[in-house]
C-alpha positions as CSV (number, residue, x, y, z in Angstrom):
1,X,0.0,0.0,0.0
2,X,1.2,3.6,-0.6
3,X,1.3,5.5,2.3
4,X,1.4,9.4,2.7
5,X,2.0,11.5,5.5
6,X,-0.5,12.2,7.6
7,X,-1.9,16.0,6.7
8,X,0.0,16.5,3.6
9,X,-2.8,15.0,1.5
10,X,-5.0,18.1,0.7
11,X,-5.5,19.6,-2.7
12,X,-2.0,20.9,-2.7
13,X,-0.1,17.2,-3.2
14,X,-2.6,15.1,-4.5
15,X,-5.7,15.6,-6.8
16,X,-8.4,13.2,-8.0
17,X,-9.0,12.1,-11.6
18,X,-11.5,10.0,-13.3
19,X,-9.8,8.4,-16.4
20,X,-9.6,4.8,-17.8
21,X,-5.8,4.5,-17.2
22,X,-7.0,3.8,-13.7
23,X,-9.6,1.2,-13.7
24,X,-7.9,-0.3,-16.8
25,X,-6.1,-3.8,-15.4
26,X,-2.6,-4.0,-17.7
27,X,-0.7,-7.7,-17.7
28,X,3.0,-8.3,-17.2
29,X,5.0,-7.3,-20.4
30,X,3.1,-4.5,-20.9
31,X,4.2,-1.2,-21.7
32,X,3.0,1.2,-18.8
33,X,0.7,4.0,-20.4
34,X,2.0,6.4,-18.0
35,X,4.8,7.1,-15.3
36,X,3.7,6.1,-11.8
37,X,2.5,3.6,-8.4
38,X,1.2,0.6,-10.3
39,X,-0.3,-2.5,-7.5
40,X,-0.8,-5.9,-8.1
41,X,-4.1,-7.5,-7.3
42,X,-1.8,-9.1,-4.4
43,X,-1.1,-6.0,-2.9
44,X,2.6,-5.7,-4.4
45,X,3.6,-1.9,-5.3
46,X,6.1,-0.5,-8.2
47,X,7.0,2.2,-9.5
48,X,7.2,2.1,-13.2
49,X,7.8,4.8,-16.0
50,X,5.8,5.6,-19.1
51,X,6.9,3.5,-22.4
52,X,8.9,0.9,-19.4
53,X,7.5,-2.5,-19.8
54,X,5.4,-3.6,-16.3
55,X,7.5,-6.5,-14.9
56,X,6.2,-10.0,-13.6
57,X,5.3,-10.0,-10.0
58,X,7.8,-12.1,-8.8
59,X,5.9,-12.2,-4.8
60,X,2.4,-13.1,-6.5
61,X,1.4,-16.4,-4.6
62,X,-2.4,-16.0,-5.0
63,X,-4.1,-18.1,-8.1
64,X,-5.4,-15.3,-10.2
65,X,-3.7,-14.1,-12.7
66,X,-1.0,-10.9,-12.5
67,X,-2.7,-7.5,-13.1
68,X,-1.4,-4.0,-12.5
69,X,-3.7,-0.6,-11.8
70,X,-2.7,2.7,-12.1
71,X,-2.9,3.9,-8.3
72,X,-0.9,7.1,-8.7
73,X,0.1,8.9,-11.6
74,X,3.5,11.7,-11.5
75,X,2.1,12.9,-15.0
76,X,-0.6,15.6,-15.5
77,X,-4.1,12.8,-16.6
78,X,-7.1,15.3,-17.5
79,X,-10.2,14.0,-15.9
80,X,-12.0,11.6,-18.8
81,X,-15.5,9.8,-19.3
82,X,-15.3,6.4,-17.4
């Protein structure tokens, strides 16, 4: 889990968006469609940049298959139509 520090969180560090590139799941291999905190639907975190392939999840003991979500993005994503 990502963790911030408690009462830095306001407007100034973090702001919500509504796009895709967030509820889209994206499989090991491929390439990351932005820079950012992607997590594994075991709870593993990474940090992967845009155009970077997203790796296998080498701790994933559960018997779904591997799936990374966008949790944070560190580029500007305009809000879109979900």
């Amino acid at each position: 889990m990502a963790y911030i520090q408690k009462g830095s969180c306001g407007s100034f560090f973090l702001t919500e968006r509504r796009s895709v590139l967030f509820t889209n799941p994206y499989g090991p291999g491929r390439e990351a469609p932005c820079s950012g905190i992607y997590r594994c639907i075991c709870h593993r975190e990474i940090l992967c940049h845009a155009g970077k392939n997203l790796p296998w999840c080498d701790e994933h003991d559960i018997a779904t298959p591997i799936s990374w979500r966008l949790v944070v993005s560190i580029e500007e994503i305009p809000d879109t139509v979900m």
